[in-house]
Structure formats: C-alpha cells, structure tokens
C-alpha positions in Angstrom: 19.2 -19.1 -29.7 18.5 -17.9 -26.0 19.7 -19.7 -23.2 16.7 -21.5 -21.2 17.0 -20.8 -17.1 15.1 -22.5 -15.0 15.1 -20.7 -11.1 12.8 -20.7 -8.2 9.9 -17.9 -8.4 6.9 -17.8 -6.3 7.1 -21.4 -4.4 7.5 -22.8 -7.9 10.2 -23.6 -10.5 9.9 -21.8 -13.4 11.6 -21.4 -17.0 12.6 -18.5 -18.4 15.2 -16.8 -21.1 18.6 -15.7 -20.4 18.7 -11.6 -20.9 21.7 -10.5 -19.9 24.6 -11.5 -16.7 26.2 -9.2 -14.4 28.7 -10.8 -11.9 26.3 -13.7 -9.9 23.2 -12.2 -11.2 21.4 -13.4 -14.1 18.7 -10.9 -15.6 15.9 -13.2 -16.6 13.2 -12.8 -18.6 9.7 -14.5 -17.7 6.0 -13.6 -18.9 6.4 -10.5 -19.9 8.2 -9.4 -16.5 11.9 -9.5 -15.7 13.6 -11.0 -12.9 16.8 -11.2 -11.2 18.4 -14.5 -10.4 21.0 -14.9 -7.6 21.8 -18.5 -6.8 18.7 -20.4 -9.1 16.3 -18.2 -7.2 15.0 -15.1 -8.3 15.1 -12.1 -5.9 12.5 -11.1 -3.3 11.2 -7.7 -1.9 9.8 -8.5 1.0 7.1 -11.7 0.3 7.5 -10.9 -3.3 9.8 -11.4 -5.7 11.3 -8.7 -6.9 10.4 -7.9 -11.2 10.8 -5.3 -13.5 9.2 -3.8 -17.1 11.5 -2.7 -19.4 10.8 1.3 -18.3 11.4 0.5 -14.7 14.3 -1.5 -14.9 17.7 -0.7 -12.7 20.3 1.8 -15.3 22.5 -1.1 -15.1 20.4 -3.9 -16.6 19.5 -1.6 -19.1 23.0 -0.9 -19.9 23.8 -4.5 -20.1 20.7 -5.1 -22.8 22.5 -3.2 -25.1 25.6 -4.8 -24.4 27.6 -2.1 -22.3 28.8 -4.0 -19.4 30.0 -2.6 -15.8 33.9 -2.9 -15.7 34.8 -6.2 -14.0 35.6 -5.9 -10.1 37.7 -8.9 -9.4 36.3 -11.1 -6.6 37.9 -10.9 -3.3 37.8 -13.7 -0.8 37.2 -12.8 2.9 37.7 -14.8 5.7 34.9 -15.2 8.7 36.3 -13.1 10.5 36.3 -10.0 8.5 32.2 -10.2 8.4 32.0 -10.3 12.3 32.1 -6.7 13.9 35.1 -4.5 15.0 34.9 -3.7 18.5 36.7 -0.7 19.5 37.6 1.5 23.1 38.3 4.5 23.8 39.4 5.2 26.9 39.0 8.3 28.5 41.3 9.7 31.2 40.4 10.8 34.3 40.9 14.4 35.3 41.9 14.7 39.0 41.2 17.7 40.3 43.3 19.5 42.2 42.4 21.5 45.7 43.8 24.9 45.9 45.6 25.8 49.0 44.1 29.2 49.6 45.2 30.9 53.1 42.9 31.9 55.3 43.8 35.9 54.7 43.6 35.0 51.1 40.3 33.9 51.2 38.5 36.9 53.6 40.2 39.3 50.7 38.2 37.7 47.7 34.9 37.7 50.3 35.9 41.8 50.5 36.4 42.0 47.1 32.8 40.3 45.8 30.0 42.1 46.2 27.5 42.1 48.3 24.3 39.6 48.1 21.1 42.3 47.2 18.8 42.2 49.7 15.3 42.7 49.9 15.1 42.6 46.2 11.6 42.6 44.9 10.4 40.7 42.5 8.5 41.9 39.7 5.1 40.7 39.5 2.6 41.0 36.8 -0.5 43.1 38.0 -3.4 40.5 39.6 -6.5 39.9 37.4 -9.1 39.4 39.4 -11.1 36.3 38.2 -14.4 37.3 39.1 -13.9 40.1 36.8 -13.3 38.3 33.5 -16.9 37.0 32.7 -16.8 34.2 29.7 -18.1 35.3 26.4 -21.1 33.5 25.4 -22.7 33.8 21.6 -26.2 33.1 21.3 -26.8 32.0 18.1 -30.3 32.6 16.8 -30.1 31.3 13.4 -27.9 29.2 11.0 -27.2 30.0 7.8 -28.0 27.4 5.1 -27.4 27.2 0.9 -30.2 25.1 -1.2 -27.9 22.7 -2.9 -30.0 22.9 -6.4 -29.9 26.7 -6.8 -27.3 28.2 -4.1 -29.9 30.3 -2.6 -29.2 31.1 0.8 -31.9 31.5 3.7 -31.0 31.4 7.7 -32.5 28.9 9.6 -33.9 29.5 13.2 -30.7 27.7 15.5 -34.2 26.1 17.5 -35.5 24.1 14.6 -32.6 21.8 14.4 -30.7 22.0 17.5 -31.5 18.8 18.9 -28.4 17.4 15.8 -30.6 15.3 14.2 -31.4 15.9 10.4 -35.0 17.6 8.8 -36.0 19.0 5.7 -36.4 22.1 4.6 -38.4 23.8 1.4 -36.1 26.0 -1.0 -38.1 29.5 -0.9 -36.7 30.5 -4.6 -37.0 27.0 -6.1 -39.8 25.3 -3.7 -37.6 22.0 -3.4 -37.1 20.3 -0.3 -33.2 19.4 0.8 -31.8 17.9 4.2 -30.1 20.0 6.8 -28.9 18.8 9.8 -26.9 21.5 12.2 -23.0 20.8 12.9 -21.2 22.5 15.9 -17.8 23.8 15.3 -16.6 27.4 16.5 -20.6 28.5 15.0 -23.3 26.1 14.0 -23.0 25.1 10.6 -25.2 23.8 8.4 -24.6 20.6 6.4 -27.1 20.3 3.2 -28.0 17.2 1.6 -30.0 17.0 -1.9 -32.6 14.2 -2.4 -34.6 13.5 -5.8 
C-alpha cells in the first residue's frame, strides 16, 4: 500500500502518494504531476511550485523509482558561524621609491648622449577635399516596380501616382484584377501589394 502525504501546494493542503525519498526530500506524486516535498511543502520556482512528468523528471528521481538510490552523505552539523561570510585582507606593501643621486657632470653626459628633439618636423596631412566639390548624389526615381499578387506579373508604377504614402488600387494588365499598393521608402521606393476579393 502507498504511503498517503499530505504537504502544502498552491496556498492549499493537499494529499498525495509517497513515490520515492532522497535525504529531506520526499518525491510525491499528485494528479498526474510530481512534486518535491521539503519540510511538508512542496517546492517552488519562482510563484510556482515546482512539478515534473515522468519524461522531465531530475536523473536522480528517476534513479530512485527504480530503486537505485544516491550513496548516503552523512549529515554534518554546522554551527552559525560557518554560514556567515569569510572576510579576508591582503595587504599590499608600499614600494618607496628611491631618488638617485646623479652628479651634476653625470647628468649633462646623458643630455650629450640623447639625441636631439627633431625640429620642425612636419606632419603628414591627408590632401584637403574641398567641400564644395563633392556634390550629393541624388536618384530620381521615376517609377516603382510592383508584382500582382494573383499572377506575379510585374508592371512599374509611375513614382507620382503614389508618392503622397497613402494606399490606391491598381488593375493587373495580364489578369484585369485590381490589388492595393501603397509605396514604402527604404534605400529605393518599394512597393508593398495587398490582394482583395
């Protein structure tokens, strides 16, 4: 006979069997779902307690259906004190630097020995565009391409008919039915169809 357990699921006490035990935890099963009980309530994720199906259950509670069981960890006591966290210092040392006594001779024979700061150097510059040359490009599109949506015909459009960006209709030349265009920018003026029965 299964063991009846009764623990704390959704803000409600509920009854349910015994499936397996693992340490604290009690795998519990309950409407078709399984649950895991720590302490007569079962466990959440989040707002919602946490349940399994048989194909998504944890490798261990699987194990422990069919009876093989985790080796036992015996149960270790710790104090307060251990839980509360280690703080630690390290202390670095100061390096104290140390002034060189350099002698006045000494000194004018290193400026001898360094070379000389260039002078006059020039810089290299990239050659000067002049701004008035560069003219922008401008593309003056005079029609938009279009595709019937009922027979994939394609026909250009004059760019004038719909420029304004608000929809119209337009007859199909091959199959003579009207469909909806309305003209997109992007880099070119495209043409968005829409069919209508």
């Amino acid at each position: 006979m299964e063991e009846t357990i009764t623990f704390w699921l959704d803000n409600k006490i509920s009854s349910g069997f015994k499936v397996a035990e693992i340490g604290g935890q009690t795998l519990v099963s309950y409407r078709d779902k399984y649950y895991i009980v720590v302490g007569g309530a079962a466990q959440m994720r989040g707002v919602r307690p946490l349940h399994f199906s048989k194909t998504s259950m944890p490798l261990i509670w699987k194990k422990a259906l069919k009876g093989i069981m985790p080796p036992q960890v015996d149960a270790i006591e710790h104090t307060e004190d251990e839980y509360l966290p280690v703080t630690t210092s390290t202390k670095k040392e100061r390096t104290v630097m140390q002034k060189s006594t350099i002698s006045l001779s000494e000194r004018t024979e290193e400026q001898s020995l360094a070379p000389a700061p260039l002078q006059n150097v020039q810089k290299r510059t990239a050659p000067s565009k002049n701004t008035s040359d560069i003219k922008p490009v401008k593309i003056a599109q005079s029609v938009v391409a279009t595709t019937c949506p009922y027979c994939s015909h394609k026909q250009d459009i004059p760019f004038e008919k719909g420029k304004n960006g608000k929809p119209f209709f337009v007859p199909c030349p091959r199959c003579s039915t009207e469909f909806a265009v309305r003209f997109v920018p992007v880099t070119l003026y495209q043409a968005q169809v829409a069919a209508f029965k």
